[in-house]
C-alpha positions in Angstrom: -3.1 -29.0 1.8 -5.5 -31.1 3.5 -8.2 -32.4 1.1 -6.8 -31.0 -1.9 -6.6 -33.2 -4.7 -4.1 -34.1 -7.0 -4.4 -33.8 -10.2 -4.1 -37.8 -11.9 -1.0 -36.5 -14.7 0.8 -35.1 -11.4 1.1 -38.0 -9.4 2.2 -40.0 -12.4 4.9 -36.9 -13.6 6.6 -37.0 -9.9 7.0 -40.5 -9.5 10.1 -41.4 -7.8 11.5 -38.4 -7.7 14.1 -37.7 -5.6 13.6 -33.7 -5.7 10.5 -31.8 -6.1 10.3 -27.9 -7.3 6.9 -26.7 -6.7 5.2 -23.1 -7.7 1.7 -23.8 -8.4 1.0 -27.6 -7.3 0.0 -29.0 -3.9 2.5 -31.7 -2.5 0.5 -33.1 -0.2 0.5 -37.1 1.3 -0.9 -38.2 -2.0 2.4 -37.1 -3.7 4.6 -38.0 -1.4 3.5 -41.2 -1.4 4.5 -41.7 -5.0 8.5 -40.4 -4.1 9.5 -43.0 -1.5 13.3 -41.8 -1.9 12.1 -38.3 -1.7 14.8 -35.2 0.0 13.8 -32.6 -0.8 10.6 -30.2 -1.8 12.2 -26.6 -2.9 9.4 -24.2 -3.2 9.8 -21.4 -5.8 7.8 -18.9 -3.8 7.7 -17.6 -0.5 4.7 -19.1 1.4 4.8 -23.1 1.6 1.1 -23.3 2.4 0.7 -26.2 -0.7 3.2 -27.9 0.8 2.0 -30.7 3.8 4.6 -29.4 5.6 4.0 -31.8 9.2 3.4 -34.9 6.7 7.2 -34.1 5.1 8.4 -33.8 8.6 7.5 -36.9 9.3 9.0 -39.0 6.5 12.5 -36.6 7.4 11.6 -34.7 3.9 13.2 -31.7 3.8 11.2 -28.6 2.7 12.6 -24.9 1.5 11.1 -21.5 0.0 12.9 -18.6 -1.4 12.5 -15.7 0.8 12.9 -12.3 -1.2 12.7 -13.8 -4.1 10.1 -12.0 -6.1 10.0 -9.4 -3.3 10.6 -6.0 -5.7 8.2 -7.5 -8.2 5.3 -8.1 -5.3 5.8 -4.8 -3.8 5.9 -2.7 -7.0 2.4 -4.5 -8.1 1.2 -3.8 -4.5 1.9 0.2 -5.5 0.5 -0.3 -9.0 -2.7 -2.0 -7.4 -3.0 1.1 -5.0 -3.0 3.5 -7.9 -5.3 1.5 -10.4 -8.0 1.0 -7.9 -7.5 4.3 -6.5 -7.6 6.0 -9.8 -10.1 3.7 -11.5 -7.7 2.9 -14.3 -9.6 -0.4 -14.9 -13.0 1.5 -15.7 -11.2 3.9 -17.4 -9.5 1.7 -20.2 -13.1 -0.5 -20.1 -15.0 3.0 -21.2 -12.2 3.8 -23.4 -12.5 0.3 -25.6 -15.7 0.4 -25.9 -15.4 4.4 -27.4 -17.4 6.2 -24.4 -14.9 9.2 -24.4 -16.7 10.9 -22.1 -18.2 8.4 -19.8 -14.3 7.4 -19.7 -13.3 10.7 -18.7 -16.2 11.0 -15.9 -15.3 7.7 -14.9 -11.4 8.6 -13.6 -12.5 11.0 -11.2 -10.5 9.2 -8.6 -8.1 9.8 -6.2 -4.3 9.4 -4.8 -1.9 7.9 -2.5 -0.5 11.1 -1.5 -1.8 12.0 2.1 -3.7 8.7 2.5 -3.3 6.8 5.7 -2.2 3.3 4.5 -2.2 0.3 6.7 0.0 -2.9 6.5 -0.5 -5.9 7.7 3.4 -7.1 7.4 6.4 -5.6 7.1 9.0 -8.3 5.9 10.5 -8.5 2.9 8.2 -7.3 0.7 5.9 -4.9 3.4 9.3 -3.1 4.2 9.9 -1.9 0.3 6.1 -1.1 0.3 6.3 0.9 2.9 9.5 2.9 1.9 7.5 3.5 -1.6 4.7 4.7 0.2 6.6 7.7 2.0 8.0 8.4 -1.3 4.2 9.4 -1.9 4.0 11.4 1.5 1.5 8.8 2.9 1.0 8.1 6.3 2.2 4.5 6.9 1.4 2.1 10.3 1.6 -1.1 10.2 0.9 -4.6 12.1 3.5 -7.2 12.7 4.2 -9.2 15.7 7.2 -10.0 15.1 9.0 -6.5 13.7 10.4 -4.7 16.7 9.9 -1.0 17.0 12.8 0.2 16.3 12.8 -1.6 12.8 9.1 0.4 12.4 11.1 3.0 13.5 13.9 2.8 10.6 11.2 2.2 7.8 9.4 5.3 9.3 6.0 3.3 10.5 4.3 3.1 13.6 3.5 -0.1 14.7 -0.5 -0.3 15.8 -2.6 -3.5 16.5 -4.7 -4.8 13.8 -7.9 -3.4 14.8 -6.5 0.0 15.2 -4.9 -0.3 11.7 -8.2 -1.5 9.8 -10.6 0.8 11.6 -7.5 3.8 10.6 -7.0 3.0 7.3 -7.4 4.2 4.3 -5.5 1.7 2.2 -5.2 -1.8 3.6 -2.5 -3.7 2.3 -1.5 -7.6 3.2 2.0 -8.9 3.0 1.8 -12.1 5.6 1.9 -15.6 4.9 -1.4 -18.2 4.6 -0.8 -20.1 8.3 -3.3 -21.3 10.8 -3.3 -18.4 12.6 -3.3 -16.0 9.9 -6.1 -17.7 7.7 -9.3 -15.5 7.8 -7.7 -12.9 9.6 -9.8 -10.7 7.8 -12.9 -11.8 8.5 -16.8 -10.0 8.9 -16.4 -8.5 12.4 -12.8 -7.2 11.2 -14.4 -6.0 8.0 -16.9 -4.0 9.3 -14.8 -1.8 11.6 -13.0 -0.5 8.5 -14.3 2.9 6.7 -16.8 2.2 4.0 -14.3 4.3 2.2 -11.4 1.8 2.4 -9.9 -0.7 -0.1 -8.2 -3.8 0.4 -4.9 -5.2 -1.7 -3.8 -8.6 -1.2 -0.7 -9.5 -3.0 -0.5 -12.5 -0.7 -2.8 -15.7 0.0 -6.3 -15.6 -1.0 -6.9 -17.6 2.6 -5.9 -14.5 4.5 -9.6 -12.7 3.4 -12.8 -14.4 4.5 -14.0 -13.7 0.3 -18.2 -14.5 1.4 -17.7 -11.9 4.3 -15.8 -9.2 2.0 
């Protein structure tokens, strides 16, 4: 949250506030600053990366999320995303408005889940469902979490590998961790380039997990 700004309407709209709910915004020292009785800042959302976290510590703010919220809707788009990229849907219905019958029909040569190796990098609350959808279409699933224990990998029926193993594996790479210091760029050029030219990415999560100029 560092060096974002604030948009002018925002700091006027929370001003002492004793409560902020926050999906979209930053609350950063900027904000805060504008709450002096400020409790609480309840995130609607998982990740509290918008929120200055440390800075709320400080002033004894207390900060929450909502864990498992939307965690069917993010893992069923995760599946969809597979299968639309996989199976070009999106050049498909593009050839199709413009009338290019044909060209639409060449263009969804494409392929499926079934048999793919998929990688995950997380296996929480939304890479677990992900997961148990994904040997629903007989893919091979491993996975990278530190902090899952094998014998959860075990239950869900994915093997736990490192995260080079996993992107130099995998066919399907798909992110369910949270935007933190240690996990921002984790995908980053030299990771990139160990993974098949064949191989797509889906990030339901942060945009901050993918080094974007290096992809």
């Amino acid at each position: 949250t560092k060096g974002w700004s604030v948009d002018e309407s925002v700091l006027n709209g929370v001003k002492g506030a004793d409560a902020i709910l926050v999906r979209i915004g930053v609350v950063n020292k900027d904000v805060m600053d504008q709450c002096p009785n400020l409790k609480i800042i309840a995130v609607h959302g998982v990740g509290v990366d918008r929120v200055d976290v440390e800075e709320a510590t400080k002033r004894g703010i207390l900060v929450t999320n909502t864990p498992g919220g939307n965690a069917q809707s993010v893992a069923e788009l995760a599946i969809g995303l597979m299968i639309a990229i996989l199976r070009k849907i999106h050049l498909v219905l593009n050839k199709m408005k413009e009338g290019k019958w044909f060209e639409a029909r060449m263009s969804g040569t494409g392929n499926e889940i079934y048999g793919k190796k998929v990688g995950l990098v997380g296996i929480g609350n939304i890479g677990s469902r992900v997961a148990r959808y994904l040997r629903a279409f007989e893919a091979e699933v491993i996975a990278y979490d530190p902090y899952v224990t094998e014998e959860k990998a075990r239950e869900l029926g994915v093997k736990l590998v490192d995260l080079e193993t996993l992107l130099r594996e995998s066919d399907i790479v798909s992110i369910h961790a949270p935007l933190t210091k240690e996990t921002y760029h984790m995908i980053n050029e030299g990771r990139l380039r160990i993974m098949k030219p064949t191989a797509v990415i889906i990030n339901t999560s942060r945009g901050g997990l993918i080094d974007t100029e290096a992809l």
